[in-house]
Phi, psi and omega in degrees: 000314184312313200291302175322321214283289141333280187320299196295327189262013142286317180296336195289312159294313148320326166291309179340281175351271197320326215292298244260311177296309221281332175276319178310310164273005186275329164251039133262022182265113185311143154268158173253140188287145190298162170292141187255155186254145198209132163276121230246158203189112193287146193282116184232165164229164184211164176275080186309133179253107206216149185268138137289116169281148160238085214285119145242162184226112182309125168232183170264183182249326182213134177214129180205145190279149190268159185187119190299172196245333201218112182296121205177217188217151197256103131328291113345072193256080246237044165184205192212141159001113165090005192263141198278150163227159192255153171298106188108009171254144217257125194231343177210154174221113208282138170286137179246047153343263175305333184281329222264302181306324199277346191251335153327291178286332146298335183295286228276348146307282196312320173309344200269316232256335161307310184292322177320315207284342209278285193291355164290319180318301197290338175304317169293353213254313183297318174283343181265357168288304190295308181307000203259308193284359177072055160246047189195137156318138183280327193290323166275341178267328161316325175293298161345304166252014143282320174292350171265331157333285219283353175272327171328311206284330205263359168285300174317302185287337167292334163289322200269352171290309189292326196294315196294336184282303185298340168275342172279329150331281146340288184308297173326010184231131128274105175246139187317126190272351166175197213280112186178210204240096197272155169253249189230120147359104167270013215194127178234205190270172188110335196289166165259138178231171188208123199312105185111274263231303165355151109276125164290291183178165189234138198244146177214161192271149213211317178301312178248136176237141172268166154218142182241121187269104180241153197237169197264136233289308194322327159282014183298292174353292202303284179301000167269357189278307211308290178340306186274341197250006162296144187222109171072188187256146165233166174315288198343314211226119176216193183216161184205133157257109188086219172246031195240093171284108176293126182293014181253149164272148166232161190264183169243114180296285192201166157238131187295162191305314179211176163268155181308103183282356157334289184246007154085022202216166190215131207272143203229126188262146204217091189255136197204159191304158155197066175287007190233007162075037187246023143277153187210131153304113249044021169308154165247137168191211200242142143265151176240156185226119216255128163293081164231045137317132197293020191247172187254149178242153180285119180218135190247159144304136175252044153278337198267345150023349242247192218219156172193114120079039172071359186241163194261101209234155150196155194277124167252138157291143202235169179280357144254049174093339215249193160238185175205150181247122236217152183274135188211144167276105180295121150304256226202123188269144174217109188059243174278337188218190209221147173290157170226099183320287224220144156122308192255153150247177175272111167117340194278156162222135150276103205307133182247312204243150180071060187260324177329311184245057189237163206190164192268133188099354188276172205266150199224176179224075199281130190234157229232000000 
């Protein structure tokens, strides 16, 4: 009896056995993930006519902060907060007192010092007269005529005191330095200003406005083509705030001197009327820069996209069924869909639709 017993709960446990690998190995066996289905789209190029941006900074063309010349108290404030002003018109008046005084008394120096050289002139005139007949010493007529040297130089140098006093005079007018624009009084009357260091106020060119730009060195070629072959202002260069396109064209002024080697890119200056005043120095906005060059460009959906980490992706298709997933550089978005510098070809196709569940390598299932 024992020995059956034995038999059957071996063979009972052998099947355990066997059920338990056959199941173990049916789960290790990988599933293969479905396929995803995507609408796939061939990479064509066309001759886009499209503006290229730029982040500009509204500037003046000529600009300077006012700074007394002469240390004193502001008398005087002779214009109104924001107001165009002419060149040579009198915008602040420094009290001039002391200066006034300083010049007084150089005049009544130089008078002293006039009268000395008269009588050293006659002293000398009179030894050389005695000297003619040798009723003099020679040695009193040289002294004679050292002393009228030193009364010449001290006439001279007394003339050259009143011009320095009269130019601290002067300074005691502060006046508009060209044509422009004043802003708001940093100062009112009554202050103490100090000769150099003070800011008065800032005066600016208003007619003409630059805006500055920086572009990235590869295109330096380009904007030096732009620079020479330009005429007047044309569409090529405008501006935009916002959704608001300023109605003036602007020209290209200059290019700076070298590029940053910091940010590879070198700043580029653009100037345009603003005979109706609506540009202000520091506005910020976009230039725009219009692209109709005859080369062809690469233009996608931007939808077919995706975004990783500030970098730019798109599912390309393989000859097995799968995409890879490839880095590409963006240009300039036009409507729906974006230029793509770098990264396509012409003839390649790329996944537009299900791209959310696609990953690299993955088998895709394409529809039409």
């Amino acid at each position: 009896m024992f020995p059956d017993k034995i038999k059957y709960y071996s063979v009972a446990t052998l099947i355990l056995i066997m059920g338990s690998c056959a199941k173990k190995d049916q789960q290790q066996q990988p599933t293969q993930p479905p396929a995803v289905n995507v609408t796939l789209n061939e990479v064509t190029t066309t001759n886009a006519s499209f503006y290229e941006e730029y982040p500009g900074t509204v500037v003046p063309l000529k600009e300077i902060e006012l700074r007394p010349q002469v240390t004193g108290f502001i008398t005087g404030i002779h214009f109104q907060d924001g107001a165009r002003v002419r060149k040579g018109q009198l915008l602040y008046s420094i009290d001039a007192q002391l200066y006034t005084a300083n010049y007084d008394q150089a005049v009544a120096n130089l008078n002293v010092q006039q009268a000395n050289l008269a009588r050293a002139q006659k002293d000398a005139d009179r030894y050389h007269e005695l000297a003619k007949n040798d009723a003099v010493a020679k040695q009193l007529v040289d002294n004679a005529d050292a002393a009228l040297e030193v009364a010449k130089r001290q006439a001279e140098a007394a003339k050259a005191n009143i011009q320095a006093v009269q130019t601290s005079v002067n300074y005691t007018k502060v006046t508009a330095p060209f044509d422009g624009v004043i802003g708001i009084s940093a100062v009112k009357v009554g202050a103490a200003v100090t000769a150099g260091q003070t800011i008065l106020n800032t005066v600016s060119t208003d007619d003409q406005l630059a805006v500055d730009f920086n572009v990235d060195q590869k295109e330096i070629y380009r904007f030096t083509t732009l620079l020479k072959s330009q005429k007047g202002q044309d569409s090529t260069f405008s501006l935009k705030f916002g959704g608001d396109i300023y109605p003036e064209h602007g020209k290209i002024a200059l290019i700076d001197r070298a590029v940053d080697p910091q940010t590879g890119s070198i700043k580029t200056r653009l100037v345009f009327p603003n005979k109706k005043g609506q540009l202000r120095a520091g506005m910020t906005g976009s230039v725009r820069v219009l692209n109709n060059a005859a080369t062809q460009s690469v233009v996608i959906p931007y939808k077919a996209v995706t975004e990783q980490l500030g970098e730019f992706f798109v599912y390309v298709a393989g000859d097995s069924s799968k995409v890879s997933q490839r880095r590409v550089t963006l240009g300039t978005t036009i409507g729906p869909n974006v230029i793509v510098k770098e990264g396509l070809k012409e003839g390649e196709k790329i996944a537009i639709e299900g791209v959310q569940n696609l990953r690299e390598g993955a088998v895709i299932n394409a529809g039409k």
